[in-house]
C-alpha positions in Angstrom: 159.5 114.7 49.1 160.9 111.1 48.1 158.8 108.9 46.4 156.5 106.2 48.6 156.3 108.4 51.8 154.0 110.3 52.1 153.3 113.5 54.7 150.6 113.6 57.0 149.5 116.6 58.1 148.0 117.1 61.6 144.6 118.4 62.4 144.2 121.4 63.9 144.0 121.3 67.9 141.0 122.9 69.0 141.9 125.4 71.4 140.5 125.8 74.9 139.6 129.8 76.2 142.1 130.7 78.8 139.7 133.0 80.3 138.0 130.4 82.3 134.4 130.8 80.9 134.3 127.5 80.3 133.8 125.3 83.2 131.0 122.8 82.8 132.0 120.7 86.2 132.5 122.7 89.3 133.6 120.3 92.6 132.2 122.1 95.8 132.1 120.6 98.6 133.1 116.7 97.4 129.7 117.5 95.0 130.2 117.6 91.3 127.9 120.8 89.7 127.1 121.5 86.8 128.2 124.8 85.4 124.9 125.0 83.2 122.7 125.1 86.5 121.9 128.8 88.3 123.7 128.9 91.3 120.9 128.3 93.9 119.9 125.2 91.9 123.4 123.5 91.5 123.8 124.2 95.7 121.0 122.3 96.1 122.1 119.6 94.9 125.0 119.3 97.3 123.6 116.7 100.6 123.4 119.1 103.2 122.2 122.2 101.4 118.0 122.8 101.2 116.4 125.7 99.7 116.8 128.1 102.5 120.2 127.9 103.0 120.6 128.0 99.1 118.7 130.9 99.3 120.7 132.8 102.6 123.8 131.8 100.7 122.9 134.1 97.5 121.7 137.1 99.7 125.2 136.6 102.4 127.5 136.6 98.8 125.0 138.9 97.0 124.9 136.8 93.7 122.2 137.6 91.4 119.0 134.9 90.7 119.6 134.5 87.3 123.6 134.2 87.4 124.8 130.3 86.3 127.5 129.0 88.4 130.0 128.8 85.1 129.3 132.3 85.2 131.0 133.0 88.8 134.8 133.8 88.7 137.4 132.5 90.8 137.3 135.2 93.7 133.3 134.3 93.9 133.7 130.4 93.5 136.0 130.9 96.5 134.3 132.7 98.5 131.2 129.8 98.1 133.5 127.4 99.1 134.3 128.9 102.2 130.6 129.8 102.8 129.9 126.1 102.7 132.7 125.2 104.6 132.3 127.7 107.9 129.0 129.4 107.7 129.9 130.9 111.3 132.2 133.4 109.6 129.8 135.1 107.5 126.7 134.9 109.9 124.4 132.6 108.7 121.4 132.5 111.0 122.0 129.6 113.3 118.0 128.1 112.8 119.2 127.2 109.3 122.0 124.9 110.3 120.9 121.3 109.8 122.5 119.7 113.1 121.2 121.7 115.9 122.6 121.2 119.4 124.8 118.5 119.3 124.4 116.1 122.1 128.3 115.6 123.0 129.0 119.2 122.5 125.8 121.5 122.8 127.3 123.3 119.3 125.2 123.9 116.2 126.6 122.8 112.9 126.2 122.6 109.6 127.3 119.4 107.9 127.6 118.2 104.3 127.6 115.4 102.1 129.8 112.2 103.6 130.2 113.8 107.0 126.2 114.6 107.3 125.3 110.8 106.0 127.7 109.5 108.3 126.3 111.2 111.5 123.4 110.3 111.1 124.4 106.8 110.4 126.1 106.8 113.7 123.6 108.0 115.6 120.9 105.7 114.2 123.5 103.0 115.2 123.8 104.5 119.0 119.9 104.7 119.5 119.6 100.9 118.1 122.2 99.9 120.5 120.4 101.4 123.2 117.1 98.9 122.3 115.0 102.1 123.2 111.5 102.2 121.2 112.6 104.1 118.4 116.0 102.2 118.6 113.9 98.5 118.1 111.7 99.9 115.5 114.5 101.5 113.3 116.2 97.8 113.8 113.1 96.6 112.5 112.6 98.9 109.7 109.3 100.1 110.9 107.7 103.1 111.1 108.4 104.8 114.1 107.1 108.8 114.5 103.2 107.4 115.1 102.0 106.6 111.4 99.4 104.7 110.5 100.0 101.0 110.0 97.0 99.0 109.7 95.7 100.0 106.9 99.0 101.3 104.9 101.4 99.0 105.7 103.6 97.6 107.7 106.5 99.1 107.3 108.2 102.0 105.2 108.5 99.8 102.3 104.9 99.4 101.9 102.4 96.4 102.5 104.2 93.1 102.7 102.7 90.1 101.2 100.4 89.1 98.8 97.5 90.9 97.7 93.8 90.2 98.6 91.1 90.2 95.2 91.1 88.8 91.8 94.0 88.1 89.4 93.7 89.6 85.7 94.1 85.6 84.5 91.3 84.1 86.6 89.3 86.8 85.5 90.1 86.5 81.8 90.0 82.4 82.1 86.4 82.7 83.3 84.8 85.3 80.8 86.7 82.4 78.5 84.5 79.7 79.6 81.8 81.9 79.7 81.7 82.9 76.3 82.3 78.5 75.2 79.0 77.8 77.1 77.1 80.5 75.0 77.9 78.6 72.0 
């Protein structure tokens, strides 16, 4: 070693299994999941998915309650993904599709994520442009399946306007001037 230079010794790279235990973000279905989650928890948090098809999913795939989706191995997270992506092919129960007969095409489906929040944008878009009832009052942002808004609102948001009664600071301004006339 000469004098005035000095070695500098690397740190150690930590290194990362191979085996594949460790996944702590799993992308199904353009969703992001956490590996940490059980499985019929993380698939639930996928737009598209409720409990009941979480649930048919486990039972179709035979995956245990308890098992966490970092837990799965490849053959299994494949086999999910395909679930999700064609449930015709492993006979899932039709009634548990969310988009039941199709208008254009009479078909049931079972969308997710983007393409569910864009059909349902377009077809809110189809029944305002048809100025139907339910097509003015979504225009509108009102209620529109027969709530009750006389008493609890206007519209989805809540009551619009001011309230009616007493404000804190008039309140607290007059026990003020009540208490300086005592005196």
């Amino acid at each position: 070693m000469q004098q005035g230079k000095r070695e500098v010794k690397s740190a150690p790279q930590a290194q990362r299994p191979h085996d594949g235990k460790e996944r702590r973000i799993i992308r199904i279905a353009d969703t992001d999941l956490d590996g940490s989650n059980k499985v019929k928890d993380a698939l639930r948090s996928i737009t598209g998915i409720s409990f009941s098809f979480s649930n048919a999913i486990m039972k179709t795939l035979k995956i245990e309650d308890s098992k966490k989706l970092q837990d799965l191995d490849e053959k299994s997270i494949s086999e999910l993904k395909e679930l999700i992506k064609d449930p015709h092919k492993f006979k899932i129960p039709a009634w548990l599709y969310n988009w039941r007969k199709d208008q254009t095409t009479g078909l049931d489906y079972h969308l997710l994520s983007n393409d569910l929040k864009s059909k349902i944008t377009m077809n809110i878009q189809s029944i305002k442009s048809s100025r139907s009832y339910r097509g003015y009052r979504h225009s509108f942002n009102y209620k529109m399946r027969g709530q009750r808004v006389r008493s609890r609102g206007a519209n989805f948001r809540g009551r619009v306007g001011g309230t009616i009664g007493v404000s804190r600071a008039k309140v607290q301004q007059q026990k003020a001037g009540a208490a300086v006339e005592k005196k």
